[in-house]
N, C-alpha and C positions, 0 to 999 in steps of 0.2 A: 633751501640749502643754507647752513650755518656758514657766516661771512664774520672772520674776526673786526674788519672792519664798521659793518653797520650794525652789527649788534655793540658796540662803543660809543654811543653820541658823544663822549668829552673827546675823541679823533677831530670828528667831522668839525666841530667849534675853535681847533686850535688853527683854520685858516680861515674863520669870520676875525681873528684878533687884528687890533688898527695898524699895528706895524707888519702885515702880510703887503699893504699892498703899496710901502714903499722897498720892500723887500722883492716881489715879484717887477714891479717897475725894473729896478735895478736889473735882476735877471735879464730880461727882457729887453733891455738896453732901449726903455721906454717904447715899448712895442714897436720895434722897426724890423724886429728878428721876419717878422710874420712876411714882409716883402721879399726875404729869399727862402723861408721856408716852411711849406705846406702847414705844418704839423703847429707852426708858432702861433700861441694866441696872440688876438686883432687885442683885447683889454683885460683890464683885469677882473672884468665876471666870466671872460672862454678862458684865459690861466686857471680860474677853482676849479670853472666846470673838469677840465682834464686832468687834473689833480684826482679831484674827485671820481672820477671812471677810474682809473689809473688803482687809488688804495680799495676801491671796490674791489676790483679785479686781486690785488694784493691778499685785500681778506680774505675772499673765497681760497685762493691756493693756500692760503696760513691753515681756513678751518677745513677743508677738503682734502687734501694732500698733503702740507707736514704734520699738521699735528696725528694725523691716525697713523703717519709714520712712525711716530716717535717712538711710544714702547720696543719694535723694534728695533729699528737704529740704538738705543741704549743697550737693548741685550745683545745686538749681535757688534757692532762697532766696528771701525775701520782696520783693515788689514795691511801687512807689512811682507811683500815677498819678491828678494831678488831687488832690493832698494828700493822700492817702490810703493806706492801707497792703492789702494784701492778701498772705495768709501764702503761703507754700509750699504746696503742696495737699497734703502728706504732712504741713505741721501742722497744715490746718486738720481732715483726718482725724484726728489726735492730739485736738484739742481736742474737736470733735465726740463722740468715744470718752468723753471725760473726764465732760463736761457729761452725759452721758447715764447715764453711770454713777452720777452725783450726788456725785462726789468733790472738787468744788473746793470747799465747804460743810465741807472736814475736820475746823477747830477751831473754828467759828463754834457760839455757843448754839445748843440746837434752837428755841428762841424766835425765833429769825435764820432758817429755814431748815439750819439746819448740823448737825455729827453730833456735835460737843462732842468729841471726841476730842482728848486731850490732844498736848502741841509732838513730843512723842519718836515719836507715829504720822505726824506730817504729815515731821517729820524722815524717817522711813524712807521713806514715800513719795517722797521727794523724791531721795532715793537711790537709789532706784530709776530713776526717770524719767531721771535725769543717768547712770546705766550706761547706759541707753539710746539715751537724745540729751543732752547738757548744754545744748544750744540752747534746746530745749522746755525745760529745767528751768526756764529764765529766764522763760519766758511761765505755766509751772503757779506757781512756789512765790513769785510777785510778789502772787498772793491773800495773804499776809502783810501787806501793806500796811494789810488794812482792818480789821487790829488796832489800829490808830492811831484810826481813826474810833470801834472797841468800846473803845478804851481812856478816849478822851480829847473824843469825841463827842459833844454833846447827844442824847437821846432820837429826837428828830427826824431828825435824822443818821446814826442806826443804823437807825433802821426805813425811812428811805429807801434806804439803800445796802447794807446788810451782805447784805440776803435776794439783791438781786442778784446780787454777787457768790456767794454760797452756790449762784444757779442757772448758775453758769461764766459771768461776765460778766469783762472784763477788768482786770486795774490794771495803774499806772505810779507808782513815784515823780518826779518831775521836778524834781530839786534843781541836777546840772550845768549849767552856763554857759559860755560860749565863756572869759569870761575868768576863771571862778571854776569850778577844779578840786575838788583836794583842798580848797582854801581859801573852804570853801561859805560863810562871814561877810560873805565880797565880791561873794555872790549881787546881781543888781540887776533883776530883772526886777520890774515896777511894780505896785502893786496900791492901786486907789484906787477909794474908796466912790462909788456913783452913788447918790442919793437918785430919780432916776427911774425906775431899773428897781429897785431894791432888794436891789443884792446889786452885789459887789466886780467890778472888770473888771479885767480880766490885761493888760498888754503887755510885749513883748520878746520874747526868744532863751532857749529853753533846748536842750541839747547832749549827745550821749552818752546820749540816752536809751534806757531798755532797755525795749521793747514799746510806744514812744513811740504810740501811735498806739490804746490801751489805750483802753475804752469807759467806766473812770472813774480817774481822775489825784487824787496829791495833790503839792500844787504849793508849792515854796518860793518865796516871793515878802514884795520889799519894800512893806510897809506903812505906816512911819513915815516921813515925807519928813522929809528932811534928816541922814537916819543912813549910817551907813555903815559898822555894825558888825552884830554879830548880835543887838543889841536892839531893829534895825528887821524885823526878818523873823518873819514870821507863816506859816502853811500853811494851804494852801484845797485844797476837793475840789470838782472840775472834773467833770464830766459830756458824754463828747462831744455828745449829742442836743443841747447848747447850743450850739453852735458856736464860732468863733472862733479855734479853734486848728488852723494847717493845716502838714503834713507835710513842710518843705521837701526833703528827700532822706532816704536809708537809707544809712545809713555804712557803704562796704567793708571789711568784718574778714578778719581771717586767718581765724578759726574761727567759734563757736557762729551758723553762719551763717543757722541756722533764724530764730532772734529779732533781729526789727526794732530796730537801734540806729539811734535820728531823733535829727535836728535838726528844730526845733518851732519854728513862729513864732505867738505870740501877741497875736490882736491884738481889744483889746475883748473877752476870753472872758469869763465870766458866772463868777463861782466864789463857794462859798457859805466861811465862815471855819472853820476847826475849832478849838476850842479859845479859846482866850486869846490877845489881838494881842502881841505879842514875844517868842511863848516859839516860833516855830516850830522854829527852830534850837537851843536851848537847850533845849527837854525835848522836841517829839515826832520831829524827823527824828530825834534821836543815839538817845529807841528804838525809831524806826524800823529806824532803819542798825544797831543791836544784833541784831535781828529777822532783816536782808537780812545779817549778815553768819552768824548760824549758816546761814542758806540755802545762801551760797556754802560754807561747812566742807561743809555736806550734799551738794551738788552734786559737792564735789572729792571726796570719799568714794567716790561713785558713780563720778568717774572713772577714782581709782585702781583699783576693783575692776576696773571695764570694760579697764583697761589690762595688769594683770595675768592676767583671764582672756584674751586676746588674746595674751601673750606663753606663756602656761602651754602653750593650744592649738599655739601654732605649735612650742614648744620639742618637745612629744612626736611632734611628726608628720614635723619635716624633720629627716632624717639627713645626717651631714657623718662620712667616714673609717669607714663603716661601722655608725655607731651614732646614735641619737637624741641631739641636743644637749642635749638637757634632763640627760644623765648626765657631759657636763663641767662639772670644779668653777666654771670661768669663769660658766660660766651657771644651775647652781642656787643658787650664790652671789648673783646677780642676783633670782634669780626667789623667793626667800626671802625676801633683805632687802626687796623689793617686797611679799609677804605680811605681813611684821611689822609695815612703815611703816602697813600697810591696819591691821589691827587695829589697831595703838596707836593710830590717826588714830582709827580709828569709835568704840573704847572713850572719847579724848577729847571726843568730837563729842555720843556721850549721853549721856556723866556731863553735860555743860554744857546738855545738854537737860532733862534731868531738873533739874538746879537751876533753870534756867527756867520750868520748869512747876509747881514747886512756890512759887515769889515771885508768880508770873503769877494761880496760883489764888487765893492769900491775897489781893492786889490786890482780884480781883474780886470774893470774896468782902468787904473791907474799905467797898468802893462802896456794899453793902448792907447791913451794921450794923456796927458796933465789935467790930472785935478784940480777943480778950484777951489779956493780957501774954505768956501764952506763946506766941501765934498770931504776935504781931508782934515777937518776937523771933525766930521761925523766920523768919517775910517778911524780916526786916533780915541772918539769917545767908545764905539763900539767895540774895537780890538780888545781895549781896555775891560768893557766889560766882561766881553767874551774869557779873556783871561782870569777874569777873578772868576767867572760862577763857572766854568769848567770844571778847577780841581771841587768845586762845592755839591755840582751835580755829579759826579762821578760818585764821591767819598759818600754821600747820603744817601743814593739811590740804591748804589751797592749795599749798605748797610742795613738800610729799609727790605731790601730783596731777600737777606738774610732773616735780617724780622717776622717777617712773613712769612717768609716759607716755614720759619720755626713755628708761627703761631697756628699756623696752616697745618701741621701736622698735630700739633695740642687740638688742637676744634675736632681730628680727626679720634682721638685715641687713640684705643689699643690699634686700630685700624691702619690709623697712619705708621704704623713702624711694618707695613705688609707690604712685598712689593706689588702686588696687583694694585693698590691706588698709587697715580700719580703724584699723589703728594710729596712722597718719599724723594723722586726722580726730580721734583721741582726742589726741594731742601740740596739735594746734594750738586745741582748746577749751579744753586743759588750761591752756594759757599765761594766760588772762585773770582766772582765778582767784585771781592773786596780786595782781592791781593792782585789779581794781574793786571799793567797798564798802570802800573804802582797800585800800593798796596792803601788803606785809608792812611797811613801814618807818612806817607807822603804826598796823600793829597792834601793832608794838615799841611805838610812845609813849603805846597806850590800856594795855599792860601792867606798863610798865617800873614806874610807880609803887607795884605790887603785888610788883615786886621790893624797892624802896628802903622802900617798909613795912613789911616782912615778912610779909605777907599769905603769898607763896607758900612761902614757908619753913615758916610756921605749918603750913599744910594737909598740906605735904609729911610732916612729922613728926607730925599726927595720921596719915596713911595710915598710916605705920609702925609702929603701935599695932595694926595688923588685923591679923587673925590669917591667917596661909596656911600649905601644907601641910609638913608637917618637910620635905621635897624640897628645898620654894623657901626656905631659912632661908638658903642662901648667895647668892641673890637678894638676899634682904634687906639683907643684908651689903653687898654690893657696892651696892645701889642707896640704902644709908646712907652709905655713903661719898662716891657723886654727890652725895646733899645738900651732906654737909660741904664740897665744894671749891664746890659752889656760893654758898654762905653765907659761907666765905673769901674768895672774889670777891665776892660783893656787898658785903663789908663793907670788904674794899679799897679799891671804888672810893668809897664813899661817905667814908672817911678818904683818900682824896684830894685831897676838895672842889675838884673842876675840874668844871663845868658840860661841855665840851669834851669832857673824858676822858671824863666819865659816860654821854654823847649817842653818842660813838664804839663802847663796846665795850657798849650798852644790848640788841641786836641779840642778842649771843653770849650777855648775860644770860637774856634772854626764854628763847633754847632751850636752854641748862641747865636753867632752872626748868620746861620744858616736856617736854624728855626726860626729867628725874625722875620728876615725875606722871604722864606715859604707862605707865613701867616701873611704878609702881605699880597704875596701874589695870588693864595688864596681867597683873599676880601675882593681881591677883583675882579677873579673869578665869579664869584660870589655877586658881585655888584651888576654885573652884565647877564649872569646868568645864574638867578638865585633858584631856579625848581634844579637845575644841575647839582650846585656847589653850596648852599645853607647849611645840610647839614653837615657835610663835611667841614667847613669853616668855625664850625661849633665846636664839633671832635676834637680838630688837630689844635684848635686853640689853646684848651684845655689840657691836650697833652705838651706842647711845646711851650706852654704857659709855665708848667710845672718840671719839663728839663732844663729851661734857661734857669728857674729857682734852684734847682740842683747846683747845677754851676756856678751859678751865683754865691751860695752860700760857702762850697768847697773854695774858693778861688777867696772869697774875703776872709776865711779863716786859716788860709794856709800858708806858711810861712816858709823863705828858704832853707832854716834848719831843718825842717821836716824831711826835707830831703834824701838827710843819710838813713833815717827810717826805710823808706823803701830803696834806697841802694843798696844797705845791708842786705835787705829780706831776700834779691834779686839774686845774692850770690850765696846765702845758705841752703846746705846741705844737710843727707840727715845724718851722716856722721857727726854733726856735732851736739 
């Protein structure tokens, strides 16, 4: 039986890496979990082993049951009647499958219901699912959410809701507005205290929602009348059983056709507060949206893989002039750089998970008694990191998933523009990954400051300190040199001092500083496990060798004048 999991061996190796087992430590509250309960590993060789059963199990339902869902769920898609949503029948079999398994529970305490498995397994799962359908990935890995409520939730509020969820009930964030996009500060849907029923009532419009129609919501809403900033906005968690909130339509997409994107009218909903009034915006949606954006880096991982093996299949099977295409340089050249982009993408995707998981534990550990200085100097090194390679993995993986899938249909031909191959169906899911959860030009401006810090400089130049094999010493080499023209450009622009100039070539910064740390997280890859990762560390070197040269040379010959050149160009017409 096809198992998207073990037909993957770079899966199974991302919980051999050295920082899994002060990360499960951590989980584990140094294995004492195991004395009150059945399920908890005694060390950390029974934490892999159950891991390990656990994404087995995952892949067989990825390659058994969603993916042979999928064509249908994309043609038939969710429906809208009477306010209400009803899935594709090919997701609500997906979902069925899942709940039954007991895997929406992945990182919730087993106090919760859930299996405490640290970010880096729900990660792989989640890559999983999205090889399969990226549609459903949006309806599985949105249980993320009710990390907000374990985070930041009264007692009462966890043990209402988390166990739910933990038994496959559904979430939504609902933060979009018809007229408040990216710019979630100008959210305005209304939330005002009823002293007769006892609890907050919702009105207005929210838009763009993903799984709108979701059996518990957490809701950005203004609170403070008379604000109109983000120190009027609070978050509340919504419960359908209350009613109030009805489905006005299901927005036509191009792609992830499986999952319900609503507009939502709320009117009088019941919603309970989470947290503290003013900070909704200000501390729990931004980590919230920290949370939904590694999802989506996870998601597009899973795409590019799915897009690559689609292109790999077709290259060795149809023959052109006698021979398999797969053996012209046009197209193993394609089908390469596609494999490299996939590794560097996934190496960046769980180094930033694993940072995650280890600030995430210390947190919750910290909830429960005082840290000691060494404890909360790791929480502050790690948060850190986690913050800067976030917007990194999000903005590249999405972009890479786009790559691919587009190269994925060139490898295909005339073929790929037919809906009978998959290829087409992977392209047009692939496309939303770069825009929702912000779009790449705001993962530029959650990173750029990590450039103009030196934060990403910093890290890059500890990598370099790692030892890899005498082989990869000219690796090295060369990917010391990317530093260097990188750190020349960033210190250019910032002796520039133009705001304008800096905002402009911010963009080409980020993926310097991102193709560096790939190429190194690659070599270490590489270094640990070279029949894996060789020749991909060759590929991507070569190619991210010669996009940092790109930038490099745009960025030292460009000047602030140049600037009204493309301001001009942005606003002509052809009337003139």
């Amino acid at each position: 039986m096809n198992n998207f999991y073990k037909d993957n061996d770079r899966l199974k190796r991302q919980m051999t890496h050295p920082m899994m087992k002060r990360i499960v430590a951590l989980k584990e509250d140094g294995y004492t979990q195991s004395r009150e309960y059945r399920s908890a590993p005694e060390n950390f060789d029974d934490a892999i082993d159950s891991y390990d059963k656990v994404m087995e199990v995952m892949g067989e339902i990825c390659a058994g049951t969603i993916a042979p869902n999928a064509f249908d769920v994309d043609a038939e898609g969710p429906h809208c009647e009477g306010g209400r949503v009803t899935y594709a029948s090919g997701t609500q079999r997906n979902h069925d499958m899942l709940t039954r398994s007991g895997l929406y529970g992945l990182t919730q305490p087993r106090r919760y219901d859930g299996l405490n498995f640290p970010t880096v397994m729900f990660v792989m799962a989640s890559e999983m699912v999205a090889r399969a359908d990226a549609g459903f990935c949006n309806i599985w890995s949105l249980q993320g959410c009710v990390d907000i409520i374990r985070e930041f939730g009264d007692e009462e509020l966890k043990a209402e809701f988390i166990p739910r969820i933990s038994r496959g009930e559904t979430c939504s964030m609902d933060l979009t507005e018809p007229d408040a996009g990216s710019d979630l500060q100008s959210a305005m849907l209304k939330a005002t205290w009823s002293e007769e029923r006892g609890m907050w009532l919702l009105n207005g419009v929210k838009r763009f929602i993903t799984n709108g129609d979701a059996d518990i919501k957490l809701v950005l809403a203004r609170s403070e009348s008379g604000t109109t900033d983000a120190r009027g906005l609070s978050c509340f968690v919504y419960d359908r059983n209350w009613g109030g909130v009805t489905v006005r339509r299901i927005e036509h997409k191009m792609g992830i056709k499986g999952s319900p994107t609503c507009e939502l009218a709320f009117n009088n909903a019941p919603a309970k507060l989470l947290g503290s009034r003013g900070l909704g915006l200000i501390k729990y949606v931004m980590s919230m949206m920290n949370g939904a954006r590694l999802g989506i880096a996870a998601q597009s991982v899973g795409l590019s893989q799915a897009a690559y093996n689609e292109a790999l299949a077709y290259a060795k099977d149809r023959e052109q002039f006698g021979k398999a295409i797969i053996n012209f340089p046009a197209v193993y050249d394609m089908l390469a750089t596609m494999k490299a982009k996939l590794d560097a993408g996934r190496a960046l995707l769980y180094q930033t998970s694993r940072y995650v998981d280890i600030y995430k534990a210390l947190d919750d550990i910290a909830r429960e008694r005082k840290l000691t200085p060494e404890e909360r100097a790791e929480q502050k090194k790690y948060a850190k990191l986690a913050d800067s390679f976030t917007p990194l993995a999000k903005g590249m993986n999405s972009e890479y998933a786009n790559q691919n899938a587009y190269d994925g249909i060139q490898v295909h031909g005339g073929s790929g523009f037919m809906l009978e191959y998959a290829c087409q169906r992977i392209y047009r899911d692939a496309r939303i990954t770069s825009i929702y959860e912000g779009t790449t030009q705001l993962q530029t401006v959650a990173a750029i400051r990590y450039v103009t810090n030196g934060a990403y400089i910093a890290t890059i130049r500890d990598f370099e300190q790692q030892p890899v094999l005498p082989e990869y010493e000219s690796y090295m080499n060369r990917v010391k040199e990317m530093a260097n023209k990188f750190d020349a450009c960033t210190n250019a622009v910032k002796e520039a001092n133009n705001q304008e100039l800096h905002d402009f070539v911010a963009r080409r910064l980020m993926e310097m500083a991102a193709d560096t740390i790939m190429c190194h997280l690659l070599m270490q890859d590489a270094t640990n496990r070279p029949d894996l990762f060789a020749k991909s560390l060759n590929v991507y070197v070569n190619y991210a060798e010669a996009e940092v040269e790109k930038h490099f040379n745009f960025i030292r010959k460009f000047t602030a004048e140049q600037l009204d050149s493309y301001r001009q160009m942005a606003v002509e017409t052809s009337a003139e």
